[in-house]
C-alpha positions in Angstrom: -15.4 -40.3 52.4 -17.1 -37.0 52.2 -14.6 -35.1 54.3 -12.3 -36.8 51.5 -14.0 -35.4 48.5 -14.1 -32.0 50.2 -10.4 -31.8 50.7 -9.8 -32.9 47.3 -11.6 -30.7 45.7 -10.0 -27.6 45.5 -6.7 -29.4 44.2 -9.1 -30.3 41.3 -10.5 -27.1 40.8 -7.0 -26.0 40.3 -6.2 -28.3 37.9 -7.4 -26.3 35.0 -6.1 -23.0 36.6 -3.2 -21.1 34.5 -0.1 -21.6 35.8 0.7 -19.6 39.4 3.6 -17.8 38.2 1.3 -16.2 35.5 -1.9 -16.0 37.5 -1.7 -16.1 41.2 1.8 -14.0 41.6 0.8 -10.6 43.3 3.7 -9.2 42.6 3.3 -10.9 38.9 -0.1 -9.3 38.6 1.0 -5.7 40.2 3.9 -5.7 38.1 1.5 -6.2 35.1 -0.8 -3.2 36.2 1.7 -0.8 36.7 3.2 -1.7 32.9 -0.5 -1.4 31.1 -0.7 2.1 32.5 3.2 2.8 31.1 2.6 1.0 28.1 -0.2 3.3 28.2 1.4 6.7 28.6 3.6 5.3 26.0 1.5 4.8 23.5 0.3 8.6 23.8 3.4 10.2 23.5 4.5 8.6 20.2 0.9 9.4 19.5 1.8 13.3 20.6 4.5 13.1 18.4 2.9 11.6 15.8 0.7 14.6 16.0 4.0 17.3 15.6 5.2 15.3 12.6 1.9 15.8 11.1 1.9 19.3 12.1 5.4 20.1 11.3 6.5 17.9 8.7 3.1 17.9 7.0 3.1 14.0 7.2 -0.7 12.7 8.6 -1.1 9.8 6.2 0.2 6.9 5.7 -1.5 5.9 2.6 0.0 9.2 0.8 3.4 7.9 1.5 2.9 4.2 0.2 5.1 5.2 -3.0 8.2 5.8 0.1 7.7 3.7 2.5 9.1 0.6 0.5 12.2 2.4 -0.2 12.6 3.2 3.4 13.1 -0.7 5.2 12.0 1.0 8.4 12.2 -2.1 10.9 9.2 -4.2 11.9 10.0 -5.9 14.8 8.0 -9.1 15.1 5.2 -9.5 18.0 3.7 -12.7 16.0 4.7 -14.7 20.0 2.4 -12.5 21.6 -0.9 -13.1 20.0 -0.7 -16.9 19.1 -3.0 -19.3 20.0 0.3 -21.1 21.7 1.2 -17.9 23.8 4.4 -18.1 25.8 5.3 -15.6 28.6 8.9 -16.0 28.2 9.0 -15.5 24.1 6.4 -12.9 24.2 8.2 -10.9 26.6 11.5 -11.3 24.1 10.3 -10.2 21.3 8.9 -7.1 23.3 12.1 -6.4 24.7 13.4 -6.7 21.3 11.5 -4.3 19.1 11.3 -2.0 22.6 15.1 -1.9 21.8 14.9 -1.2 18.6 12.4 1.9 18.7 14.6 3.2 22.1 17.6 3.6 19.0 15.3 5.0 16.3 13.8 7.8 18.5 17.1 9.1 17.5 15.8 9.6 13.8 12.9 11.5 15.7 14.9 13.9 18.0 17.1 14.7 14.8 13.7 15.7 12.8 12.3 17.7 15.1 14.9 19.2 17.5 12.7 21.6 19.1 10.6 18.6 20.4 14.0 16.8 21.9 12.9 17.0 25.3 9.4 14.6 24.7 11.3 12.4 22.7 14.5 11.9 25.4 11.4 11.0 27.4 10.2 9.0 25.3 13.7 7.1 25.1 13.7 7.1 29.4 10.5 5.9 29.2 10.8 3.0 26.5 14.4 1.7 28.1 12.7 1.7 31.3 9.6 -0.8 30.2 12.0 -2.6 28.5 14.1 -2.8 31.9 10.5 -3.7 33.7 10.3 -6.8 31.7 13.7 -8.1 32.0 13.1 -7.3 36.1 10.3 -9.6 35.9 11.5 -11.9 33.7 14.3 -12.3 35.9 11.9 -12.9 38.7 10.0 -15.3 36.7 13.1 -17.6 36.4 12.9 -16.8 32.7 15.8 -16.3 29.6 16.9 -12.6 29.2 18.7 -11.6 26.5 21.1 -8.2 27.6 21.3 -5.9 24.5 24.1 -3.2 23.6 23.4 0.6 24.2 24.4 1.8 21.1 22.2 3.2 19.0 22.3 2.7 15.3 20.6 5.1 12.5 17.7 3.1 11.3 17.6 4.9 7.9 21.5 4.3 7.1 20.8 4.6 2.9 18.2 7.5 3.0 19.5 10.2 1.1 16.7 13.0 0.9 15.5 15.0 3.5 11.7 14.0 2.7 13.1 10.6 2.7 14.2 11.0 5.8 10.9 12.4 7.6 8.7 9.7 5.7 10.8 7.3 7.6 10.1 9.1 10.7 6.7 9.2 10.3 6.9 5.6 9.6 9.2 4.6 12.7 6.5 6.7 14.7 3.3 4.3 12.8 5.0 0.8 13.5 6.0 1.9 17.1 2.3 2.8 17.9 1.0 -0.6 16.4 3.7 -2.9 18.4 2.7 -1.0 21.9 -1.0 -1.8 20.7 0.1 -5.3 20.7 2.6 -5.2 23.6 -0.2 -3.4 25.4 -2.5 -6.1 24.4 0.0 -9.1 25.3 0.1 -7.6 28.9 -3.5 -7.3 29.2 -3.5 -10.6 28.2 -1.8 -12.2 30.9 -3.3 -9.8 33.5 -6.9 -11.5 32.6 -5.2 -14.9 33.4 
C-alpha cells in the first residue's frame, strides 16, 4: 500500500500543474526568453524614436495633442486576450501577431516623418516582422491556429490632410505601439512564470 501511494503521488501533484505545452516545454520556455529580451529591445527603440519625434517634431506629450488625436483614428489593436482572467495561449498570441502586423505597416508613417532616422525605423520593421514570425514559429509548434497576413503595407493616416496632422499621428502610432509591447511583453512574461 505504501509503495502504492508513493508512486501515485507525483501523478497527483501534477494534477494541478499548467498544462506541459505551456509549462514544462524547454523549447516552449527558451523560446519565451529569447522573445522577453526582443520584445524588450523593441520596446526601446520605438522608445528611441519616440524620443527623435519629441526632439524633432517638438511632439513630447500626449495630453497637448488630445484636441488631434480623435481626428486621427490611429489604430488600437486589441490585447484585451492577453490579460484576462480566462488567458488563452493560442488567442493571445493572435491578437499579438495581429497588432504586431499592423505597427510593422505604420512604421511606414514613421520612416516618412523623419527620413533621416530611416535606418532605426527599417530596423524597427526587421525587428517587429521577425517577433511576429517567432510567434507563428511557435505557434506552429504548439499545434496552434495561425492566421498568415499580406505584406502590403497600408498608410494608416489615409484622410490626414496637414502636415501637423500627420506627425501627431506619428507620435500617436509611436504611444499605442509602446503600450501594446508593454502588454505583449507582459503576456510573455506571463506564460514564462507558468
Amino acid at each position: 500500500l505504501l509503495l502504492g501511494v508513493l508512486l501515485w503521488a507525483p501523478w497527483w501533484a501534477l494534477h494541478g500543474a499548467p498544462l506541459t505545452e505551456l509549462s514544462g516545454d524547454q523549447d516552449f520556455q527558451l523560446f519565451l526568453r529569447r522573445n522577453l529580451e526582443f520584445t524588450r529591445k523593441i520596446r526601446g527603440d520605438v522608445a528611441a524614436l519616440q524620443r527623435v519625434v519629441c526632439d524633432t517634431l517638438e511632439l513630447c506629450k500626449e495630453e497637448d495633442l488630445q484636441l488631434v488625436q480623435g481626428d486621427l483614428n490611429i489604430p488600437k489593436p486589441p490585447l484585451e486576450q492577453c490579460h484576462r482572467r480566462t488567458f488563452q495561449a493560442e488567442t493571445c498570441f493572435s491578437q499579438i501577431r495581429a497588432g504586431l502586423h499592423i505597427y510593422h505597416g505604420s512604421l511606414a508613417t514613421i520612416r516618412d516623418l523623419l527620413p533621416g532616422h530611416a535606418g532605426l525605423v527599417e530596423t524597427l520593421q526587421l525587428d517587429v516582422a521577425n517577433l511576429s514570425s517567432n510567434i507563428q514559429q511557435q505557434m506552429e509548434d504548439l499545434g496552434l491556429a495561425t492566421v498568415t497576413y499580406p505584406t502590403e503595407n497600408q498608410d494608416p493616416l489615409p484622410t490626414v490632410s496637414s502636415r501637423f496632422h500627420r506627425e501627431a499621428g506619428g507620435f500617436f502610432i509611436l504611444a499605442n505601439f509602446q503600450r501594446f509591447l508593454e502588454t505583449a511583453y507582459r503576456a510573455l512574461r506571463h506564460l514564462a512564470s507558468l
